[in-house]
N, C-alpha and C positions, 0 to 999 in steps of 0.2 A: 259546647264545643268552642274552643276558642279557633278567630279565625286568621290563616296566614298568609299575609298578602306583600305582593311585590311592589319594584318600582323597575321598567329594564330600560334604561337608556341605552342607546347608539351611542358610542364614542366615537361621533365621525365629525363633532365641532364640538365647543362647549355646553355646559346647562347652560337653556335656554328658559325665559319665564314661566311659558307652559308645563315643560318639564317639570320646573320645581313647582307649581301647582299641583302636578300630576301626586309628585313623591310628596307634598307638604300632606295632602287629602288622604294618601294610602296611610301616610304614619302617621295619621290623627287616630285614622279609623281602627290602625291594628291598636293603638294605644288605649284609646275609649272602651273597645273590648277586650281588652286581658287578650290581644294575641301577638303574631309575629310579622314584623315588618323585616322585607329579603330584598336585596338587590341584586341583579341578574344583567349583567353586560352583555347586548348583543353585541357581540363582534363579530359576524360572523361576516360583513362587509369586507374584505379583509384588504379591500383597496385604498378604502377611505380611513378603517379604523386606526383609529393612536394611541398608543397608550398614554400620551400626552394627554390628550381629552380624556381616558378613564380618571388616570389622576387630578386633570382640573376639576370633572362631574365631582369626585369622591372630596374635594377638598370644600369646594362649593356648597356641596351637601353637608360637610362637618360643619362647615361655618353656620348655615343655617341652623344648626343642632338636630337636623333629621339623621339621625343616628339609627343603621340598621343593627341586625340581633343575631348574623352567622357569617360568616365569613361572607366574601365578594362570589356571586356565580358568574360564570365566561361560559357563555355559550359555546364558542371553538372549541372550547374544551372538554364536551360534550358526545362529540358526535356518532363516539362508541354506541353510547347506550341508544343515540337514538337508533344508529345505523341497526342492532338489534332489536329493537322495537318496529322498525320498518319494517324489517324482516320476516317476525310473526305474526305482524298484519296481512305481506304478500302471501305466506302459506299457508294462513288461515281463510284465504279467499276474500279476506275485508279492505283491502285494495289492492291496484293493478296500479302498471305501470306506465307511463306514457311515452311514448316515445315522439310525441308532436315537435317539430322546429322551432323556432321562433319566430319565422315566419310565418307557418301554418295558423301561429296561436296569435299574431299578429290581424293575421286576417280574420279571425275568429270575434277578436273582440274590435275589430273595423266593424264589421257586420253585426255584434250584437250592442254593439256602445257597450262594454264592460269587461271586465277579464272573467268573466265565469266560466266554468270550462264546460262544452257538451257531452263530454264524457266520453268522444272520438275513438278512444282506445280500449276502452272495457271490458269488448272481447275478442279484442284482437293479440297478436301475438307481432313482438318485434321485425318477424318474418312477412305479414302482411305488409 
């Protein structure tokens, strides 16, 4: 089985060193094994994101010769599928939904030192 691996940078500044380590190691690795190297723009920042920064990442990246194998993916442009995906997760019982603040979940992870969630809402209902 060949295997298909990503690189997804943020376009919310330019490629950064690390970055291109990240993308340099994924497109060794699809390349060493006969597979596919993808790239996947998170944009879903949509404060910070620029399209200026995709295309400097994308030019950056050609310069280096990490050359990916399918078109560019955008996450924003996504959200259909996942918003159904979400979906037949809620009505298949294999998650719920939260309705914590951001203050509630602030104090949450004041108290636990971490963002993990207790699972506060689980079985509860909006209405609680």
């Amino acid at each position: 089985m060949n295997p298909c691996v990503r690189f997804a940078p943020s376009p919310t500044g330019q490629l950064h060193i690390g970055g291109a380590r990240t993308a340099l190691f994924n497109y060794l690795f699809a390349r060493k094994n006969s597979g596919k190297f993808l790239v996947r723009i998170e944009d879903t920042d949509l404060e910070r994101s620029k399209q200026e920064y995709t295309d400097q990442i994308c030019e950056s990246m050609t310069w280096l010769g990490l050359m990916w194998d399918d078109d560019l993916v955008y996450q924003s442009k996504r959200t259909g599928g996942y918003k159904k995906a979400i979906l037949a997760l809620l009505e298949s019982g294999n998650a719920y939904r939260c309705f914590a603040s951001k203050d509630e979940l602030e104090k949450i992870r004041d108290k636990t030192g971490s963002y993990s969630y207790s699972g506060l809402w689980r079985d509860r209902s909006e209405e609680d």
